[in-house]
C-alpha positions as CSV (number, residue, x, y, z in Angstrom):
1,X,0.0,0.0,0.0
2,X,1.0,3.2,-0.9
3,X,0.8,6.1,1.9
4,X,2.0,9.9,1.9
5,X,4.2,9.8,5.3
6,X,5.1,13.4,6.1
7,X,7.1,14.3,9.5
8,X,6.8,17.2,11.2
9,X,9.6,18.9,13.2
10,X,10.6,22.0,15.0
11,X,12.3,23.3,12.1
12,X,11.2,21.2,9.1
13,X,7.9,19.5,7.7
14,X,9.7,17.1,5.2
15,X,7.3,14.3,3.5
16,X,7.7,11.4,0.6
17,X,5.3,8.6,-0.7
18,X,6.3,5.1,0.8
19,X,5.6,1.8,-0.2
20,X,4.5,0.3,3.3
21,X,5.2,-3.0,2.5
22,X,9.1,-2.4,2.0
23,X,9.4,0.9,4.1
24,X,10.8,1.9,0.5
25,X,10.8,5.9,-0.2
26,X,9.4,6.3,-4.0
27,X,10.4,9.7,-4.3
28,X,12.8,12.0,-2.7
29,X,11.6,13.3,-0.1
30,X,10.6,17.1,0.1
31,X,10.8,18.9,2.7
32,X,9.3,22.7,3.6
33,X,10.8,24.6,6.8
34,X,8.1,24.6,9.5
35,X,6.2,28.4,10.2
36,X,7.9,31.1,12.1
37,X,5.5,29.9,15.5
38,X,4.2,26.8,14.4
39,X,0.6,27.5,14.8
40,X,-2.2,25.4,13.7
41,X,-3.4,27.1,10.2
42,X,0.2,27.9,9.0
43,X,1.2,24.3,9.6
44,X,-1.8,22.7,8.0
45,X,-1.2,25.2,5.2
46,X,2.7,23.3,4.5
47,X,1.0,20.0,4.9
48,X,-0.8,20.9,2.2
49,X,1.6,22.4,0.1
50,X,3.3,19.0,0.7
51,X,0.6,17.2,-0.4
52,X,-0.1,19.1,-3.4
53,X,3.4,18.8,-4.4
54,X,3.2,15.1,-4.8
55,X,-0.5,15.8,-6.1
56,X,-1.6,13.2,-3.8
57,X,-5.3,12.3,-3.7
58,X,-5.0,9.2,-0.9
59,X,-4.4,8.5,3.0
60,X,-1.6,10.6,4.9
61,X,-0.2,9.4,8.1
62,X,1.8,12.4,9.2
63,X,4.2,12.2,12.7
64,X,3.4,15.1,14.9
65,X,5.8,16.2,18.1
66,X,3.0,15.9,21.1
67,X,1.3,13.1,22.5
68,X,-1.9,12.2,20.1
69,X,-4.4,10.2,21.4
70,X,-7.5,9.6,18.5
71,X,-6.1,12.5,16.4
72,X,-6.0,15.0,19.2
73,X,-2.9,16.7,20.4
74,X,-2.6,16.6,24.2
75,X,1.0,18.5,24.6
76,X,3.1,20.8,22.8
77,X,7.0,20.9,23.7
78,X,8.5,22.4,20.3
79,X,5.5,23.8,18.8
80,X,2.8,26.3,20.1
81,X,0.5,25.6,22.3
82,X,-2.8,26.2,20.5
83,X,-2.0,23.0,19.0
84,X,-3.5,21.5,22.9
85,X,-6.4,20.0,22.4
86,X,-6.9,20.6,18.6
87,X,-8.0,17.4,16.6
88,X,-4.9,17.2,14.5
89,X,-6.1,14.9,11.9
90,X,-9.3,16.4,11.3
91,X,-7.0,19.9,10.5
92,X,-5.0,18.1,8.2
93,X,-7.8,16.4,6.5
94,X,-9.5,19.8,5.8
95,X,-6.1,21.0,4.3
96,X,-5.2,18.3,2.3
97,X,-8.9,16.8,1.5
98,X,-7.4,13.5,2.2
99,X,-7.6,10.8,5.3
100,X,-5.0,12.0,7.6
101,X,-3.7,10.1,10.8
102,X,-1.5,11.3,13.2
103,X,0.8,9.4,15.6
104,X,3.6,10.9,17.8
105,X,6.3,11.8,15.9
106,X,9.2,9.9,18.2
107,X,6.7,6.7,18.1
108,X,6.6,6.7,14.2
109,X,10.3,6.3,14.0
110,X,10.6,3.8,16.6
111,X,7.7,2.2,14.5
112,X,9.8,2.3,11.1
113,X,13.1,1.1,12.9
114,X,11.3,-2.0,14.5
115,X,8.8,-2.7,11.3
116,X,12.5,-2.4,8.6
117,X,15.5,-1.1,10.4
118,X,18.0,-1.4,14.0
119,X,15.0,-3.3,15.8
120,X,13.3,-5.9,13.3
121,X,12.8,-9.0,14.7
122,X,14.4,-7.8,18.5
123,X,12.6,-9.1,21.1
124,X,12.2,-8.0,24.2
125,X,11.9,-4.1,25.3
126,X,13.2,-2.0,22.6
127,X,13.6,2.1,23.4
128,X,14.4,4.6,20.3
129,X,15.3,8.3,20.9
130,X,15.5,10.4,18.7
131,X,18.1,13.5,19.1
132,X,17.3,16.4,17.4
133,X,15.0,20.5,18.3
134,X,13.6,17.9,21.3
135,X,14.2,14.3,22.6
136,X,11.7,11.9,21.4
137,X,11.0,8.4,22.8
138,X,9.3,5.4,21.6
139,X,8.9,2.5,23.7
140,X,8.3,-1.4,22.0
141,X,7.9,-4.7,23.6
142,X,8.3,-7.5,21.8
143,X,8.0,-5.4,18.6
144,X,4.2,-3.7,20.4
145,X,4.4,-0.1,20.4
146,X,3.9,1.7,23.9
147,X,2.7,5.0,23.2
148,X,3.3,9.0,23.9
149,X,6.0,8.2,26.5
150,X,7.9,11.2,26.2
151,X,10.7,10.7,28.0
152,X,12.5,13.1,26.7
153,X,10.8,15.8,29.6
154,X,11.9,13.4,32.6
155,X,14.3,15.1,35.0
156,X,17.9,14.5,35.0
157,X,19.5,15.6,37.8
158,X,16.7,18.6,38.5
159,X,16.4,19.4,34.6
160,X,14.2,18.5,32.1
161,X,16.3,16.2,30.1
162,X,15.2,17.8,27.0
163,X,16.5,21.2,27.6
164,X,20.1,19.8,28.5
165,X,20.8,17.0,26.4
166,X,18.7,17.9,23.2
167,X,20.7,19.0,19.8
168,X,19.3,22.2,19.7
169,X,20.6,22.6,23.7
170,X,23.8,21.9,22.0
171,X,24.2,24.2,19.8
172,X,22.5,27.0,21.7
173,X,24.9,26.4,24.7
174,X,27.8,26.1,22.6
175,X,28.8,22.6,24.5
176,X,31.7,20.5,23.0
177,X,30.5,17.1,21.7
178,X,32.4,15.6,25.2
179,X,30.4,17.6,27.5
180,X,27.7,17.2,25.2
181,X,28.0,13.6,25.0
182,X,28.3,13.4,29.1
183,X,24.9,15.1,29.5
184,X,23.4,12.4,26.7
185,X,24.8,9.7,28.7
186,X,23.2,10.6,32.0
187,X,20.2,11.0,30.7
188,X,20.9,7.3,29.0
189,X,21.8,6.2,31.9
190,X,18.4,7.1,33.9
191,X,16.4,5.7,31.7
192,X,18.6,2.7,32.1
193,X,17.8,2.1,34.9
194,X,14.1,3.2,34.7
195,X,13.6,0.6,31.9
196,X,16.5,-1.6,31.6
197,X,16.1,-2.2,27.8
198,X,17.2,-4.8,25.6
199,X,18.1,-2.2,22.9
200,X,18.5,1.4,22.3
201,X,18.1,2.9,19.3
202,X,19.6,6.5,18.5
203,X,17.8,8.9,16.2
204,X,16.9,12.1,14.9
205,X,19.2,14.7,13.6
206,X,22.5,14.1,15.4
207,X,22.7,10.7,14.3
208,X,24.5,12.0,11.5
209,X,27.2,13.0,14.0
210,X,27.6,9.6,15.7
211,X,31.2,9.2,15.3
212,X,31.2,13.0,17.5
213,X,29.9,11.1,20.7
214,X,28.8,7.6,20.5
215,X,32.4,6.2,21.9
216,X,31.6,8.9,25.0
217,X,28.6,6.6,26.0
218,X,28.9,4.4,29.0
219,X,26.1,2.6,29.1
220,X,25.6,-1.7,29.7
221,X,22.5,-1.5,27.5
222,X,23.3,-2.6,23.4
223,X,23.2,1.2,21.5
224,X,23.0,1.0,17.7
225,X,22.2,4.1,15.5
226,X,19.0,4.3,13.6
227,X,19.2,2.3,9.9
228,X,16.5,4.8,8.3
229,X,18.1,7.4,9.2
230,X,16.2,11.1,8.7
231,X,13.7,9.3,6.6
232,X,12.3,7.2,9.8
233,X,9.8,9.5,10.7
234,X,8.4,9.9,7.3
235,X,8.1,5.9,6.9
236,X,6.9,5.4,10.4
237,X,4.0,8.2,10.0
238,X,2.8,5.9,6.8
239,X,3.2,3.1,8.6
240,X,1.2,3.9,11.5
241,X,-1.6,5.2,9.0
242,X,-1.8,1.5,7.5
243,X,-2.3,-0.2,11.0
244,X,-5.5,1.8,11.2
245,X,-6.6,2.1,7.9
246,X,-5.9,-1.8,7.9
């Protein structure tokens, strides 16, 4: 089945059709930089520009940064806070004239690198974050998706984990990728021993700097980086759309 997955971040809305039974991409993907703000019209407006771009007439499953339970957005960490309590999917239907479904946008990733990527056939718990504007979480046992944890706002040491050990709290603090990478590992390390997974995935944006800080880590738990890549959260989203659309 073929399903637009589109990904929404902090900084970028980036989208591509996917073949759901490979996790294949069968375009480039496009991507659009997200709204000064990030409020609900002006995003729904570059979800539609995305969809109009690949002139798509069919269902959407788009991977939004809050926790979504039956379309609705119950948080908002990196994007405004209007988006509380708006029905997220019913928005984006309206914009694109398509079925939309939304999923977190941590658990679509985590959903892609179990379903195709660093935790097919793993059993056992199995935690991806992903390291990018935020710190997003996804939570599987034996390959079953646990979701909205959001562990990336659990306190570290009297800090939201987020706001120290993020990318973004990287670059805005001007850390070095040792005492960068030290800050990651406690926060690694607490969830640990919170969870005492099988497998960690690492994710998101900084994966692309692995070789920066991955040696600095010190934890017991197995930590591989993400297979899919950027393109995780675009494959997961479609993904999650099919397990509903069935």
């Amino acid at each position: 089945m073929q399903i637009l997955g589109i990904d929404i971040g902090g900084t970028g809305i980036k989208g591509a059709p996917v073949e759901t039974d490979s996790g294949y991409l069968l375009t480039e993907r496009y991507r659009l930089l997200t709204p000064n703000g990030a409020k609900p019209s002006p995003v729904a407006q570059i979800v539609a520009d995305l969809s109009r771009h690949f002139d798509w007439h069919a269902p959407i499953g788009c991977g939004f940064p809050a926790v979504i339970r039956d379309g609705v957005a119950e948080s908002a960490a990196n994007i405004n806070s209007k988006w509380i309590g708006t029905n997220v999917a019913e928005l984006f239907s309206k914009a694109t004239q398509c079925p939309v479904y939304v999923v977190n946008d941590a658990d679509a990733a985590g959903l892609a690198e179990v379903t195709f990527g660093a935790g097919k056939g793993v059993p056992g718990v199995v935690m991806m974050i992903t390291i990018g504007t935020g710190l997003g979480s996804a939570l599987f046992i034996d390959g079953k998706l646990v979701p909205n944890t959001e562990l990336g706002h659990i306190e570290v040491e009297c800090d939201d984990a987020e706001s120290m050990a993020s990318d973004i709290a990287r670059k805005q603090q001007n850390l070095s990728w040792k005492k960068w990478a030290k800050r990651l590992d406690k926060y690694l390390t607490r969830l640990e021993n919170l969870f005492s997974p099988d497998l960690m995935i690492l994710g998101g944006g900084a994966i692309k700097k692995q070789d920066q800080f991955i040696h600095y880590l010190t934890l017991h738990t197995k930590v591989i980086p993400a297979q899919l890549g950027n393109d995780a959260g675009i494959v997961g989203a479609a993904l999650a759309a099919r397990q509903v659309i069935g």
